[in-house]
N, C-alpha and C positions, 0 to 999 in steps of 0.2 A: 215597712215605713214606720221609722219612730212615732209615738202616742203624741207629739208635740202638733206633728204635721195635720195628723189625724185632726186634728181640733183645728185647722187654719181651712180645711176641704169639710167643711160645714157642706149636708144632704141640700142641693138644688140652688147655693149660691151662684150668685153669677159675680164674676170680677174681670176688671181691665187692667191690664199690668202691661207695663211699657221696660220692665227693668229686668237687667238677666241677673239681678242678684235678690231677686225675689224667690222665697224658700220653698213653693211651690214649683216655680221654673225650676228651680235645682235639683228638685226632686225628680220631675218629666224628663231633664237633659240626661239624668245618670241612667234613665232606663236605652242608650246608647249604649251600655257595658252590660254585659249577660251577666256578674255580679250582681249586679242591680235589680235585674230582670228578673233572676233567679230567688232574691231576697224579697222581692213585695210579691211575685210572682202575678207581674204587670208587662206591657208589652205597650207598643206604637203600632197606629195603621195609619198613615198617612195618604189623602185624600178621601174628597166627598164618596166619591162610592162604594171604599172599599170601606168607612164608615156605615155608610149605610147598607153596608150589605152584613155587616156583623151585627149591627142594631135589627135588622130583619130576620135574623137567622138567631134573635135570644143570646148574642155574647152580651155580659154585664162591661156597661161604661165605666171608668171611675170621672173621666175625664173628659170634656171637649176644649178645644182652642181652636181659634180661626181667625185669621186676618182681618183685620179693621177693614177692609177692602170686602168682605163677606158681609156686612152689614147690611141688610135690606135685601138678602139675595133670601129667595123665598123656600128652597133648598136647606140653606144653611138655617134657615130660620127654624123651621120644622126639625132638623137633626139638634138642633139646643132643644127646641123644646122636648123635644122625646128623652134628652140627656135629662135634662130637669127631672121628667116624670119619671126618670128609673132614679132620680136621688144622687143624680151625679154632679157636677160641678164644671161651670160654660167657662171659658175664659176667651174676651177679647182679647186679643194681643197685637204690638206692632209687627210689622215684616222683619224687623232686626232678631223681635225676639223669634219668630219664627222660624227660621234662618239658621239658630241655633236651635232650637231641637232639634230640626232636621237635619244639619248639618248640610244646606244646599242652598246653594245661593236663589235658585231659586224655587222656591218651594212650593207644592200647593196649599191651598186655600185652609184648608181644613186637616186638623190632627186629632185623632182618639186615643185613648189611653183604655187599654181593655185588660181585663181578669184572663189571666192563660188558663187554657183547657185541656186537659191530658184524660184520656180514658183508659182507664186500670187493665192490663192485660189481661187478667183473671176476666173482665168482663167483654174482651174481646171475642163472641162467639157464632161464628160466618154461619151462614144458612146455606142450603143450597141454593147455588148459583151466585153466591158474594166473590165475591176477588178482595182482596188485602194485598199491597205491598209491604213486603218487610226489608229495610233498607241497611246493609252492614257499614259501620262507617262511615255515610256517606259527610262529606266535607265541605265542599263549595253551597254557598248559600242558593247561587243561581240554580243551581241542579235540583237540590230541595225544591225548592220554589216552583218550578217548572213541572218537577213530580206530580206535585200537589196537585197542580193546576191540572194535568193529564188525567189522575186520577180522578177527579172531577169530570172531567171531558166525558170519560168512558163511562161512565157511572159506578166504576167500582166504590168500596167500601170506604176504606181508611188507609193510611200508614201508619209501621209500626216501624221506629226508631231501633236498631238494637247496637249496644253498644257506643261509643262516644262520637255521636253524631253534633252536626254544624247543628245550633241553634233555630228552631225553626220559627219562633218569635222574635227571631233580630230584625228587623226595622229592612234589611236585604233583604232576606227570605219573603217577610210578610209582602213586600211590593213584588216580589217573581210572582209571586200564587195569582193577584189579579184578581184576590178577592174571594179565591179557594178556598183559601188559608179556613173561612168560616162554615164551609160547608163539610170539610174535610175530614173526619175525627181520627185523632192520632194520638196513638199508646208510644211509649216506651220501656224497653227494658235490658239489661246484662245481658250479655250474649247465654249466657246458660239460666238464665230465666226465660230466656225465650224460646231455647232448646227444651227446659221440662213442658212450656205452651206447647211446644210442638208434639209433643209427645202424645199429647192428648188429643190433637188437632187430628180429625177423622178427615181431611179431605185432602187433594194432591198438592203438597209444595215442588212447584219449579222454581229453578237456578237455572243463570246464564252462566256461562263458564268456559272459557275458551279452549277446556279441553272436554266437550259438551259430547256427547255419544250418539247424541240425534240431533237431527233439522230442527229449531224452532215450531216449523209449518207443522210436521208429523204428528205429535202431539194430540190425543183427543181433550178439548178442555172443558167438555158438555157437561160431565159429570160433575154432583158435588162443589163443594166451598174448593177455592184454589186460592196459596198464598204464593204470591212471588216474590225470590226470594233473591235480590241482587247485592251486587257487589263493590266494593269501596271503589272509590275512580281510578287509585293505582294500582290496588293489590288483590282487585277479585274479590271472591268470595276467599275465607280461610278452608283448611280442609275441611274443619268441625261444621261449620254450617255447610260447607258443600255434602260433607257425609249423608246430614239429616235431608237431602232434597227428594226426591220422589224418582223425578226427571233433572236431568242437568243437558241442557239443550245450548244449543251454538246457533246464532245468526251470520250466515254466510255473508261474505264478502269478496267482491271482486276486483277490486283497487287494491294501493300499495299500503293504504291506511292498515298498521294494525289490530284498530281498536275502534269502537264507538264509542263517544261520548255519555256517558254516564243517563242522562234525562233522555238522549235520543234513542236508547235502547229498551228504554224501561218505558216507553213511549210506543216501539214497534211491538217491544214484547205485548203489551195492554192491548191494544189496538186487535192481534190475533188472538189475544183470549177470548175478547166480547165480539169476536168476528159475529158469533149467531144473534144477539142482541143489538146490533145496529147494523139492520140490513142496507143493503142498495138502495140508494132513494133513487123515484123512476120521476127523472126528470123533462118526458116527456111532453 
């Protein structure tokens, strides 16, 4: 963000702005292009909770906005003031301009502007009993999103990005997750940076793979850190990451469906990793 701008987002101002040709606005609407996103390395969460779940969880604000219709909501009151106290910058706004950032007619209440967070692969280092998704590829925002939010479910670790993955601070992604997005911690790396990782990585990587050698189910997954290790939504895993896998497993199928959807598999897959850490609840 140019040094111009910089000096207009004065530490804990608060401003109403009614105009989409205001330099600030322009500046929050362009974080809508991964260009943009990539360049101040800032991001969108739109709505109160998935704000306040990233203010609870330690993500740095730059920004709040909220609908003139949020005024007196005692919620929204508290999420500005918390913005203020980290130094960040409230902005009322109309619903037109709202409308535009979010690109939604109808939009909610409340918008954040957050500092994106990546975790250095080098300091990616599983303990025993961690799980890691490592994701080759993968494309659809939805599916990201859903990932995320799974991997949260189960309690595993993080996701690790490799290779030229969808965005996973686009404004899409961030709403699939449901608010994951800030619990979640996610590396990225080159496909052959992530193969020297693995190299060093002392615990079992599984791959789905639909020319998989064993059951899913068969698998022991008690032991040690496990990264799993899936595959782009059209093309699978490549050979080179399926080479580096431990196990290369298949989830049967009894329909005419060739395929499972991308989040739906890496979703059963998780679910029988942490079979032994989420027991039967005795609903008696």
């Amino acid at each position: 963000m140019s040094e111009n701008r910089r000096e207009i987002r004065a530490p804990g101002q608060v401003k109403e702005i009614t105009s989409l040709t205001n330099p600030i606005i322009k500046d929050i609407r362009a974080l809508s292009m991964k260009k943009f996103r990539d360049r101040d390395h800032l991001f969108m969460a739109e709505g109160l909770k998935l704000v306040i779940d990233a203010l609870d969880t330690g993500w740095t604000i730059r920004t709040l906005i909220y609908a003139k219709a949020g005024r007196g909501n005692k919620a929204v009151e508290t999420a500005a003031a918390r913005t203020v106290g980290a130094g960040g910058l409230v902005l009322e706004v109309s619903e037109k301009v709202l409308s535009a950032i979010t690109r939604r007619d109808n939009p909610q209440m409340v918008v954040g502007v957050f500092e994106q967070r990546y975790r250095a692969l080098k300091d990616v280092r599983p303990a025993d009993g961690d799980v890691w998704v490592a994701l080759d590829r993968v494309r659809d925002p939805g599916n990201l999103g859903t990932i995320i939010r799974t991997v949260d479910a189960v309690g595993a670790k993080g996701v690790i990005l490799v290779g030229d993955c969808t965005d996973p601070f686009s404004i899409e992604t961030v709403r699939a997750t449901m608010g994951s997005l800030f619990s979640v911690p996610l590396s990225r790396a080159a496909p052959q940076e992530f193969l020297g990782w693995r190299a060093r990585f002392g615990g079992l990587v599984a791959g789905t793979h639909l020319k998989g050698s064993v059951d899913y189910r068969t698998v022991d997954y008690e032991k040690g850190p496990i990264v799993l290790l899936m595959g782009n939504e059209q093309q699978g895993l490549p050979e080179e990451l399926a080479a580096c896998c431990d196990r290369l497993v298949r989830i049967p199928q009894a329909g005419r469906a060739d395929s499972l959807n991308l989040a739906v598999a890496t979703g059963v897959m998780l679910y029988e990793i942490r079979r032994g850490v989420l027991p039967l609840e005795n609903n008696a």
